[in-house]
N, C-alpha and C positions, 0 to 999 in steps of 0.2 A: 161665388164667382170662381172659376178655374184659371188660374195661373200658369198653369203647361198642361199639356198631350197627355201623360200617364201618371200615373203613382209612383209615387218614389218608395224603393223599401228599403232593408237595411243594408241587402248587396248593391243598390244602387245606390244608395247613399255611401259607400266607402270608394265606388266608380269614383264617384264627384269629389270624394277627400283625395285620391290617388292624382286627379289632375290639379286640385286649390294645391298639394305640397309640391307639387312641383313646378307648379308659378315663379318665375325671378323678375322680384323687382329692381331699382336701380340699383348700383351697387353701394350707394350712402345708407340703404333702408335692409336691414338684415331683421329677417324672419325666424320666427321659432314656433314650432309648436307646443304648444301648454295644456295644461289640464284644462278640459271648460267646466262649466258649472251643469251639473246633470239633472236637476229638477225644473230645469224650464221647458223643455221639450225633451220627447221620445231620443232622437238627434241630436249631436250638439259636434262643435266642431272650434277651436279659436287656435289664433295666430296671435303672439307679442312680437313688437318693434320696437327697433330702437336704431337711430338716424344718428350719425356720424355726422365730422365735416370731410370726411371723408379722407386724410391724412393718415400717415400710419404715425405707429408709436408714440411717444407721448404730445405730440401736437394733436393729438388724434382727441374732439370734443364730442359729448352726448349734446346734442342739439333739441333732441323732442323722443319722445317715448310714447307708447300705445300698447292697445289690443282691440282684436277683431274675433267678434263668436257670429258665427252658424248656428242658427237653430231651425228643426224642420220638423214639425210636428203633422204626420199624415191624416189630412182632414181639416186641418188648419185653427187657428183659435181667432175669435169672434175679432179680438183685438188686435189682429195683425192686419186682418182684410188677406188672409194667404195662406201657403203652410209654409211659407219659409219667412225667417226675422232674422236681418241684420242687424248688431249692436255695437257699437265701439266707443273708445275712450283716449284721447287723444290728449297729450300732456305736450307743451315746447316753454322755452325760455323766450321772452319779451325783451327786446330794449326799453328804456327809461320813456321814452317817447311815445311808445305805442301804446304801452301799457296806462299811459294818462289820456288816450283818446276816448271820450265818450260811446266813440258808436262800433268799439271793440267788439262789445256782442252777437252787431247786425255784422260784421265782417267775417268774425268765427264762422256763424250760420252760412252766412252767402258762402263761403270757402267750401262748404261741405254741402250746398247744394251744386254749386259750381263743378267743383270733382267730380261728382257722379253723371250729371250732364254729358261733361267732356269725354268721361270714358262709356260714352250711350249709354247709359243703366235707366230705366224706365222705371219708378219706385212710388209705392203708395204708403198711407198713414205714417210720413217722417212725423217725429219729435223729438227731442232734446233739449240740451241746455249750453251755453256760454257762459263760463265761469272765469272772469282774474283774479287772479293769486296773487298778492304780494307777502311777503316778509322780512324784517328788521333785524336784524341780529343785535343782540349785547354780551357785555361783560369779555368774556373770553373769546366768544365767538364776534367782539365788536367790529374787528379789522375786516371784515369777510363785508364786500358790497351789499347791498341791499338788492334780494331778489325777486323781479315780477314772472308768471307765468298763466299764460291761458288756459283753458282747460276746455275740451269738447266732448262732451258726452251727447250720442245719438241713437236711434233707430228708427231701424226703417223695413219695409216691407219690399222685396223684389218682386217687378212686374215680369214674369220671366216664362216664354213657351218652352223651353229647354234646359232642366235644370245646370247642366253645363255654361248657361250664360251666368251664373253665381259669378264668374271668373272675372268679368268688366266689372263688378261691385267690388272685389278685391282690390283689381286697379286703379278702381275710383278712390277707395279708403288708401293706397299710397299716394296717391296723389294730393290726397289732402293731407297727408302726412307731409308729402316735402315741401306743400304749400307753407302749413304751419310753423316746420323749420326753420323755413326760409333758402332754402335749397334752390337755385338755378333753372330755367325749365330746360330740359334737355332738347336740344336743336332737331326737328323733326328730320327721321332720315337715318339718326346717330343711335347706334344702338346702344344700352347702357347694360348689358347681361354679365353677370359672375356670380354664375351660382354659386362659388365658393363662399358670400357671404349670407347664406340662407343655411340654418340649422337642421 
């Protein structure tokens, strides 16, 4: 099954990293580029995050963490349904409450099929997992609260005629980044741009 119009090669694959680094998302969620991992396809490409409450100086809290890889293997592999696979991993802090809700799993998942929805991304063969985290501290470290954390680990296959539409999949992975956080939805209309906080 054909996915988009032409072939993507390696000059067109660096076109498409030239527009993904120059992406800004809100300014809570600051971007960096990273090494990816080079044995999973020909291509590879990823982004780490890491979501603020948005405060400067020492009021300033890590909320949720992540990364996002690129992979585009020309000619595709059986198991994508594509040539192109998205991956991500998605880490926040949980209040006391949430993190004892049973159907935390299905809310993760729904959260991160939600996102992608909202920002149009058309996607085949999703899978993943919803993971909570808790841990206890003792002895010296006893005074430190007890802390929960969710964990989303995903992929997914872009349904995409253009491989420039990659970009609404980026948007949809912050999105479910500030979902996760817990971040405000920004008032449609309201621009939220500073590239200054993208690496």
């Amino acid at each position: 099954m054909d996915y988009y119009s032409k072939s993507v090669d390696g000059d067109d694959f660096e076109r498409l990293l030239g527009h993904l680094r120059a992406f800004t998302p809100r300014p809570e969620l600051i971007l960096e580029q990273v090494p990816a991992p080079q044995k999973l396809a020909t291509y590879t490409f990823a982004f780490s995050v890491d979501v603020s409450n948005g405060k400067l100086g020492d009021e300033e809290d890590e909320l949720a963490s992540g990364r996002f890889v690129l992979l585009h293997e020309p000619g595709g592999q059986e198991t994508w349904e594509g040539e192109f696979r998205c991956v991500t991993f998605v880490r926040a802090n949980l209040d006391a409450a949430m993190q004892q809700d049973p159907a935390l799993p299905e809310f993760g998942w729904s959260w991160f099929l939600t996102a992608l929805e909202q920002a149009d991304c058309t996607i085949a063969a999703p899978s993943g997992t919803v993971t909570r985290v808790s841990s206890a501290s003792f002895g010296k470290l006893s005074p430190r609260d007890n802390e929960s954390e969710i964990e989303i680990r995903a992929s997914w296959t872009p349904v995409i005629t253009d491989p420039m539409e990659i970009i609404k999949h980026i948007s949809g992975w912050c999105t479910l980044i500030a979902e996760v956080a817990g971040l405000e939805e920004i008032p449609e209309g309201i621009s939220a741009i500073n590239s200054a906080r993208i690496r």
